[in-house]
C-alpha positions as CSV (number, residue, x, y, z in Angstrom):
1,X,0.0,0.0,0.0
2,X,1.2,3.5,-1.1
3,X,1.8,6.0,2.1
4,X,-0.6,8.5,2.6
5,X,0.1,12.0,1.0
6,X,1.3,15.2,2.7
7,X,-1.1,17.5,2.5
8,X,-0.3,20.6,-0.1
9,X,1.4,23.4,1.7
10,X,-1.5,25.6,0.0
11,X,-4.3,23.3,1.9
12,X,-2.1,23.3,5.4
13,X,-2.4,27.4,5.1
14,X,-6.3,27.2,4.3
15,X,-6.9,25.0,7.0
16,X,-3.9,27.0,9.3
17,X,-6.5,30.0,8.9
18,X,-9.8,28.4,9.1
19,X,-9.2,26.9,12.5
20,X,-5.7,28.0,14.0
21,X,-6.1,25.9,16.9
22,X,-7.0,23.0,15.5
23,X,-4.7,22.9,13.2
24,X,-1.9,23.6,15.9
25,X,-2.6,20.6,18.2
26,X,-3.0,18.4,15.5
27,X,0.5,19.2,14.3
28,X,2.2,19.7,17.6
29,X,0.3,18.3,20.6
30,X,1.3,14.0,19.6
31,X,5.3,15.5,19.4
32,X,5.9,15.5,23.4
33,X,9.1,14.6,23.9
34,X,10.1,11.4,25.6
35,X,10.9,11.2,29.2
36,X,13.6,9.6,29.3
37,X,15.3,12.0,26.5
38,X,16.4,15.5,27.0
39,X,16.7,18.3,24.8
40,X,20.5,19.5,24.7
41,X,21.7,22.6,25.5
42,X,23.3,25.2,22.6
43,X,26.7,26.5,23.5
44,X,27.1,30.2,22.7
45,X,28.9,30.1,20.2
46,X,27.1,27.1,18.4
47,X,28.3,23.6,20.0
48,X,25.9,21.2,21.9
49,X,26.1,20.9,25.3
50,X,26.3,16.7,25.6
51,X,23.2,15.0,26.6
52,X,25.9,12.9,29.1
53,X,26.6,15.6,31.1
54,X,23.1,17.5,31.7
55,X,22.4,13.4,32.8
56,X,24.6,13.3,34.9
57,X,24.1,16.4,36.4
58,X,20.5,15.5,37.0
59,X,21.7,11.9,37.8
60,X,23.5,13.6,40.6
61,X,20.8,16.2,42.2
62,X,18.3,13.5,42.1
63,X,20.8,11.2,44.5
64,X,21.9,14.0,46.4
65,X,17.5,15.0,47.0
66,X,17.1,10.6,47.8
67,X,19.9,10.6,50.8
68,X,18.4,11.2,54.3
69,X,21.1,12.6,56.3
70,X,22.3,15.5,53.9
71,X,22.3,18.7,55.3
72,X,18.3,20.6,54.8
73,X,19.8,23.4,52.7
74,X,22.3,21.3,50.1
75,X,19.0,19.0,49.9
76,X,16.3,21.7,49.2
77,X,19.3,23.4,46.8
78,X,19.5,20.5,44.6
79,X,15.7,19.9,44.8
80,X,15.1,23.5,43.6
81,X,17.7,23.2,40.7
82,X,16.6,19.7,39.0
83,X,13.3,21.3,39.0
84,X,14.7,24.5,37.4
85,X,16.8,22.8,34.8
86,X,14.4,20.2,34.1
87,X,11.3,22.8,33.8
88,X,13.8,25.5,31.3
89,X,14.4,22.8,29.5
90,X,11.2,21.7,28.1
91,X,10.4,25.3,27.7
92,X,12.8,25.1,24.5
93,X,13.8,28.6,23.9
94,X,16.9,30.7,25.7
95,X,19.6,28.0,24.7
96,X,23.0,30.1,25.8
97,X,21.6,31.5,28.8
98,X,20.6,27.8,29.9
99,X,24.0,26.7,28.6
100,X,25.8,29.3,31.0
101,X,23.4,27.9,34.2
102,X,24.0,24.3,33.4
103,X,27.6,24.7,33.4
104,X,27.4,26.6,37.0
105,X,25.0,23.8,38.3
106,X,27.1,21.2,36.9
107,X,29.7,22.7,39.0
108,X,27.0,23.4,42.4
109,X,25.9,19.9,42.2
110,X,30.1,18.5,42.5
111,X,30.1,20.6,45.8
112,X,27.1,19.8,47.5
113,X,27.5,15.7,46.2
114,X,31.4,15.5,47.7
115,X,30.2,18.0,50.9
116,X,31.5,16.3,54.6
117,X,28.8,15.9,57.0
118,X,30.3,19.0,59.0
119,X,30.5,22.2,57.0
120,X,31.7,24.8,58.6
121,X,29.4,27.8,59.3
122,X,30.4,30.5,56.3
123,X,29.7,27.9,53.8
124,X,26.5,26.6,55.3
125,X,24.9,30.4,55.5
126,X,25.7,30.5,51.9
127,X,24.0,27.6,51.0
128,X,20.9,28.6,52.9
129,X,20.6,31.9,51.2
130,X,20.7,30.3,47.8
131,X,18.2,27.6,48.9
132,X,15.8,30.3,49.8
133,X,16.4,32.0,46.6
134,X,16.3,29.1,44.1
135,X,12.8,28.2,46.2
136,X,11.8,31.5,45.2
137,X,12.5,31.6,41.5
138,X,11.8,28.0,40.9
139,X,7.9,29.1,42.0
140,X,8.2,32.1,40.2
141,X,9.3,30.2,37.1
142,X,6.9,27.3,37.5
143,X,4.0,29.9,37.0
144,X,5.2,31.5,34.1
145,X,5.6,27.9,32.5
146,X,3.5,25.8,33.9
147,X,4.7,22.3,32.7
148,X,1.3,21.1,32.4
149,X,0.1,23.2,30.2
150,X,0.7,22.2,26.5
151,X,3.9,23.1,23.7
152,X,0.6,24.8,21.9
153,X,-0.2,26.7,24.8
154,X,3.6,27.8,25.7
155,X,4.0,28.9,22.5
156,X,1.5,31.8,23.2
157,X,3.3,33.2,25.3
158,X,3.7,36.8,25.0
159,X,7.0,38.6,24.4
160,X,6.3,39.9,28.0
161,X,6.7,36.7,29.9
162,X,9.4,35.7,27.7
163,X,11.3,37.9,28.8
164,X,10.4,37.4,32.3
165,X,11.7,33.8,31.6
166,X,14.9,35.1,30.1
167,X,15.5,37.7,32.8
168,X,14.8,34.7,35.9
169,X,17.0,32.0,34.1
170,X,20.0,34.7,34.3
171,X,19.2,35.8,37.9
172,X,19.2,32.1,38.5
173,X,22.4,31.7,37.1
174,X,24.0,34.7,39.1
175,X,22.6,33.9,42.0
176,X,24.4,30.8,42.0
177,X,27.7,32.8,41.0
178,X,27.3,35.0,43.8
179,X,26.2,32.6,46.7
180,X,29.5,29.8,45.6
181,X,32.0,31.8,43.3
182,X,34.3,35.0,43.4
183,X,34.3,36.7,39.6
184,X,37.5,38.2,38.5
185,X,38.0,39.2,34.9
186,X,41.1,39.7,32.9
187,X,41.8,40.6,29.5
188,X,38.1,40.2,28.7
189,X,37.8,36.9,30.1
190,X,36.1,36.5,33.6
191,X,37.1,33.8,35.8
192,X,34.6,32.2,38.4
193,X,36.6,30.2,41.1
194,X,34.9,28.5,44.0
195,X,34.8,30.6,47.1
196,X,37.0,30.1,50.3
197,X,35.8,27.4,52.9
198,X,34.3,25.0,49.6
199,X,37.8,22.8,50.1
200,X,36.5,19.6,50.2
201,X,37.2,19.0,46.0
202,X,40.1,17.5,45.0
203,X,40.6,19.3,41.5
204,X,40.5,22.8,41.1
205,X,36.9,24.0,39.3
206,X,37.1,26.8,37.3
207,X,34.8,28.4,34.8
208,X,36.2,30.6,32.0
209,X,34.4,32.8,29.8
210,X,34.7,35.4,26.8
211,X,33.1,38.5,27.6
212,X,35.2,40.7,24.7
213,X,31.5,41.4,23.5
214,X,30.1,43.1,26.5
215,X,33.4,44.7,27.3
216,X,33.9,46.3,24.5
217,X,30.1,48.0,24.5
218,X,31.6,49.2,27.3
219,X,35.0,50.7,26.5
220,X,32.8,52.1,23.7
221,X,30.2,54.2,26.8
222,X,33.4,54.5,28.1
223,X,35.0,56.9,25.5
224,X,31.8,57.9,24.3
225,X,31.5,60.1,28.1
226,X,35.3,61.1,28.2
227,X,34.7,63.0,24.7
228,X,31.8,65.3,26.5
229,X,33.5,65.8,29.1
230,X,31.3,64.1,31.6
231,X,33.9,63.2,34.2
232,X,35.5,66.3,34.4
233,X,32.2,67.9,35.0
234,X,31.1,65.8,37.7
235,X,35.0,65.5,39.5
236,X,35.7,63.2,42.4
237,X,35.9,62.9,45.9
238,X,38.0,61.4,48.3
239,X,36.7,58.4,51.0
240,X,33.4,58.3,49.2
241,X,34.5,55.3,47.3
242,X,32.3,51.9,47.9
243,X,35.3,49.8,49.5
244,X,36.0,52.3,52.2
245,X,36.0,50.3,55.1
246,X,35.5,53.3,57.4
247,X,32.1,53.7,55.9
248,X,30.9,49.9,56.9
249,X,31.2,46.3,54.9
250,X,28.6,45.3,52.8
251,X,26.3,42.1,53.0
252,X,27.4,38.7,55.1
253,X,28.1,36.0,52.6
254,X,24.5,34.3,51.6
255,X,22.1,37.2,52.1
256,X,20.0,39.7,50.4
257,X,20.7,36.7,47.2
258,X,18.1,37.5,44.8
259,X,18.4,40.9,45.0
260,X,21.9,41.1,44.5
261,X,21.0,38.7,41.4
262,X,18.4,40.9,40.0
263,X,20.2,44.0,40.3
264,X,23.0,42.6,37.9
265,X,20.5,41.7,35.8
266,X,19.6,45.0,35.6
267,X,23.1,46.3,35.3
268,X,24.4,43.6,32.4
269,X,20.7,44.5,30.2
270,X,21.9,47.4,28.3
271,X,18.3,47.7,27.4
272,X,17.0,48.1,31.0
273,X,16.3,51.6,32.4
274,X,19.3,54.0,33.3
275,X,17.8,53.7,37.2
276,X,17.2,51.7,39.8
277,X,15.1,52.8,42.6
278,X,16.3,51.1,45.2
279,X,14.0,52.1,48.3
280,X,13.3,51.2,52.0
281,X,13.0,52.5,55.6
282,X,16.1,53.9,57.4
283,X,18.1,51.0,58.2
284,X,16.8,47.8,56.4
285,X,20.2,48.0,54.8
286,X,19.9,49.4,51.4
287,X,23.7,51.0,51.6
288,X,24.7,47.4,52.6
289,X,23.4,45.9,49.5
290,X,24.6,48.8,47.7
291,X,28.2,48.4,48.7
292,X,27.7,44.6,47.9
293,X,26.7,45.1,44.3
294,X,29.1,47.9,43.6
295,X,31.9,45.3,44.3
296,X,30.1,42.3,42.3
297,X,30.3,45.1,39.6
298,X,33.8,45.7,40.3
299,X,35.1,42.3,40.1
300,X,33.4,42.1,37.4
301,X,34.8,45.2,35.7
302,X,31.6,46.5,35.0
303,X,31.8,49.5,37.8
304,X,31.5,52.8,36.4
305,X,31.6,54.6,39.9
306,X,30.5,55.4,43.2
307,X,29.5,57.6,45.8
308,X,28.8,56.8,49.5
309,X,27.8,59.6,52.1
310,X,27.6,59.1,55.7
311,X,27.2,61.6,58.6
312,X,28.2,61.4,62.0
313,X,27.6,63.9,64.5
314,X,31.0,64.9,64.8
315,X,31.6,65.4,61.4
316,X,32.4,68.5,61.4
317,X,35.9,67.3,63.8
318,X,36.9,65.4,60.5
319,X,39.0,67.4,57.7
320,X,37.6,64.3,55.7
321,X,34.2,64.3,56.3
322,X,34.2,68.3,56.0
323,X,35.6,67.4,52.3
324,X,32.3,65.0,51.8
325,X,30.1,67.7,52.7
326,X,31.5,70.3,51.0
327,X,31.3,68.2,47.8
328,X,27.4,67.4,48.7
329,X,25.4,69.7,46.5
330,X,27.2,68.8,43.6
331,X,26.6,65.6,44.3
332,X,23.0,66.2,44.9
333,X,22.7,68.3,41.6
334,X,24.0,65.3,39.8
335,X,21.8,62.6,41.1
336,X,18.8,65.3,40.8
337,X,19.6,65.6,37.5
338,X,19.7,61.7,36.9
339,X,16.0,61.5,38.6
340,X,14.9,64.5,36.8
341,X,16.0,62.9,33.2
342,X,14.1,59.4,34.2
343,X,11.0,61.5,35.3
344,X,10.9,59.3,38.3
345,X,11.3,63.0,40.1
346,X,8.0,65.4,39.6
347,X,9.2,68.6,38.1
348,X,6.5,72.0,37.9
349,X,6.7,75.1,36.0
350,X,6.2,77.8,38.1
351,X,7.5,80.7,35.7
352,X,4.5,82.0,35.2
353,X,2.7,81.9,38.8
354,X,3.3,83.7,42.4
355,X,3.9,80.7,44.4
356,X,3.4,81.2,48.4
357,X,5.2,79.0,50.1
358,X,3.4,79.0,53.3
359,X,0.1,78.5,51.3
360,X,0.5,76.8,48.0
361,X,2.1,74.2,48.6
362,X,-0.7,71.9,49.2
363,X,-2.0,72.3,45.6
364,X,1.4,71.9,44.2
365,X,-0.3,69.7,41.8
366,X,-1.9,72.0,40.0
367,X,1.0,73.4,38.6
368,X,1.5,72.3,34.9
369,X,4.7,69.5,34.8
370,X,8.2,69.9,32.7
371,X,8.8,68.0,30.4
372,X,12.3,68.9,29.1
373,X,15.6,68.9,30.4
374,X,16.2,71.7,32.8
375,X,18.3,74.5,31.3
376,X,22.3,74.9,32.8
377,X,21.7,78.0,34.9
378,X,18.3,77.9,35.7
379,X,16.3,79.0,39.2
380,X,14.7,75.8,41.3
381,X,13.5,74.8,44.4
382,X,14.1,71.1,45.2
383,X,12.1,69.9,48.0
384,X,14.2,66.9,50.1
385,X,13.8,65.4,53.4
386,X,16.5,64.2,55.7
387,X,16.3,61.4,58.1
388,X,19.6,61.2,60.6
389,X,18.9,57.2,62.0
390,X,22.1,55.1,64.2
391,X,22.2,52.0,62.2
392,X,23.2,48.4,63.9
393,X,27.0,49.4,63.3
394,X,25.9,52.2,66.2
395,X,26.8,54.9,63.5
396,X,24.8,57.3,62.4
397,X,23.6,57.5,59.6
398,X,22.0,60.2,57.2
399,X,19.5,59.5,54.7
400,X,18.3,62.4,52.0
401,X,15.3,61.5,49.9
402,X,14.2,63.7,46.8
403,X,10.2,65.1,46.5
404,X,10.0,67.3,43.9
405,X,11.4,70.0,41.8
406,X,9.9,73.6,40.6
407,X,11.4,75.5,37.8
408,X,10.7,79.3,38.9
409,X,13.3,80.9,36.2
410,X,15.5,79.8,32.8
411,X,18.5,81.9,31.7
412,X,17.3,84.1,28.8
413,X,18.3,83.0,25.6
C-alpha cells in the first residue's frame, strides 16, 4: 500500500487559517518529547552541550534529593535546581543563557554531592541563602511555564513573559555565581573560582568565559562620556568610594541573594532603564546591598563609579568628612539631575505663577509638569527630606530623599 500524502502546503495554510487551533494541536500536541530524553543545551557560540553531562548532572541532584542525612539546605538546593533545569528545558527557547546555568550547576551539584557531614558555618549560611532564593525563582518560574500546560499553549506566550523567563534564568544563574564563586575578569575573560571554605574537592573547578562582546560596548560608553566631558564635569571625591572600610562592609556572605542577582540583571541589560530605585525604611540596609553590588560590579569590571555619604555627628571634627560635605550639592545636583532625566522625580513650572510658600504648597499639583531637560543655569526649588537614624553598626547614619522639583526661572536665551 502507497503512504498517505502530505497535504499541499497551500491546503495546510487554508486549513492553518480556518481553525488556527486545531490545526496547531494536530500538528504539535502528539510530538511530546520522551521522558527519558532531554533536549541538549546550545553553547554560545554554536556547540551542543552533551546530553551525558546535563544526565549526569540531573543523575546527581536527584541522588543528592534521595539521601536522608544531607544537610536541609544542600538537599532543598539541589531539589530546587533539578526542577529548574528540568522545567527551562522543556520550555525550548533561551539555549545560551541555559548553557551558562547548566555549566554553573554542573559545578553546584560537584560541591554539594562531595560536601563532609560537618560544614563549617560560612559555607553553610551561603547555601541557605541560595536555597531560599532558588525556592523562590523556581515558584516564580513554574508559574510562568507551567509544565502542564501544552507546547501549543507555551507557544503563546507573550513577548512579556518571555522575557520574564529570560530575565529569571539569568538571575538564577548569578545567584548561583554569587552565593558559591568570586568573579575576577582579565583581559576580557572572567574567571569564576569557587569561594574560600568549599575545600573539600580534590581538582581545582574553574569556569572561564569570553566576555570581549560586552566589554567592548563598554569601552565604547566608556570613551563615548570622556569625549563630553562628563567626568570632568562631575570630579571626584575622596573616602566616598564603595570599599572604604571606614564607611561599613557590605552584605554577610549568603544574604540579600536574589536581589543582588536581580540588580545585575539589571546592570548587564543594556536595554533596562538607566535607574534603579532602590528604596526602604532607614536602616533595612539598602547602603549594605549597595556596597555589595558595587563590588560584584567591580570584580566584574563592569563599575563605572560610586559615591557613598555618611554623617556622623561629629563630622564637622573630621578634615575628611568636611571634604564630603562640601562636595554634597554637587553631588545632589548630579543625582537630581539623573531623577529628573528618568522623570521618576515630579518637576512643575512655576514661571508663570506667584507661588506662596506657606500656602500653595498643598495644591502643588496643579502646577502644569516639565517635560524637558532643565536649562544649565536655571532658578529651582528642590524639596528633600533628611532622616539622621544610628544604624546596627551604632553609627549614624544620614538618609536624603528627593520630592520634587519647581522650575521658577530659565536663563534668557
Amino acid at each position: 500500500m502507497d503512504p498517505p500524502k502530505r497535504p499541499r502546503r497551500r491546503d495546510e495554510a487554508k486549513e492553518l487559517f480556518k481553525s488556527p487551533v486545531k490545526f496547531l494541536k494536530e500538528r504539535f500536541s502528539s510530538r511530546d518529547p520522551s521522558p527519558s530524553r532531554s533536549r541538549p543545551a546550545l553553547h554560545p557560540k554554536g556547540r551542543v552541550v552533551s546530553n551525558l553531562t546535563y544526565e549526569g548532572v540531573k543523575t546527581t541532584l536527584r541522588r543528592i534529593v534521595d539521601v536522608s542525612d544531607v544537610f536541609p539546605p544542600l538537599k532543598s538546593t539541589a531539589a530546587a535546581l533539578l526542577v529548574i533545569c528540568n522545567t527551562i528545558d522543556a520550555y525550548g527557547e533561551n539555549h545560551e543563557e541555559f548553557n551558562a546555568l547548566l555549566k554553573r550547576v554542573e559545578v553546584l551539584s560537584q560541591i554539594i554531592d562531595k560536601s563532609p557531614p560537618n560544614v563549617e558555618t560560612g559555607v553553610q549560611d551561603r547555601f541557605s541563602g541560595l536555597s531560599r532564593t532558588l525556592e523562590q525563582k523556581k515558584e516564580i518560574l513554574q508559574d510562568k511555564l507551567n509544565p502542564n500546560r501544552s507546547g501549543v499553549d507555551r507557544a503563546f506566550l507573550t513577548d512579556q513573559d518571555k522575557q520574564a523567563v529570560l530575565k529569571l534564568t539569568q538571575e538564577i544563574r548569578l545567584a548561583i555565581e554569587i552565593a558559591m564563586f568570586d568573579a575576577t575578569i582579565e583581559n576580557m575573560t572572567e574567571t569564576l573560582q569557587i569561594v574560600k571554605g568549599v575545600d573539600w574537592l580534590k581538582e581545582r573547578i574553574e569556569i572561564i568565559e569570553d566576555h570581549t562582546g560586552a566589554m567592548r560596548n563598554i569601552e565604547e560608553a566608556v570613551r563615548s562620556l570622556k569625549k563630553s566631558n562628563t567626568f570632568e564635569k562631575l570630579g571626584g571625591v575622596e573616602g566616598a568610594e564603595f570599599d572604604n572600610a571606614q564607611r561599613g562592609s557590605g552584605c554577610t556572605p549568603g544574604s540579600r541573594i536574589s536581589l543582588l542577582a536581580m540588580l545585575l540583571v539589571w546592570a548587564k541589560d543594556l536595554r533596562s532603564p538607566h535607574l534603579f530605585w532602590l528604596s526602604g525604611l532607614a536602616g533595612t540596609g539598602k547602603t549594605t546591598v549597595s556596597k555589595t553590588f558595587c563590588s560584584q560590579l567591580n570584580n566584574r569590571g563592569l563599575l563605572g563609579a560610586s559615591f557613598f555619604c555618611h554623617a556622623l555627628f561629629d563630622v564637622f571634627e573630621h578634615e575628611e568628612s568636611l571634604k564630603l560635605w562640601a562636595n554634597w550639592y554637587a553631588f545632589l545636583r548630579y543625582r537630581l539631575r539623573l531623577l529628573l532625566m528618568s522623570f521618576q522625580v515630579p518637576v512643575y513650572d512655576a514661571r508663570n505663577f506667584t507661588v506662596d510658600f506657606d500656602n500653595d504648597l498643598e495644591h502643588i499639583d496643579e502646577l502644569p509638569r516639565w517635560r524637558d531637560e532643565i536649562p544649565f543655569g536655571s532658578f529651582t526649588v528642590v524639596a528633600y527630606t533628611v532622616a539622621v537614624y544610628k544604624a546596627q553598626s551604632s553609627k549614624w547614619h544620614v538618609s536624603l530623599n528627593i520630592k520634587w522639583a519647581m522650575v521658577l526661572g530659565i536663563p534668557e536665551v
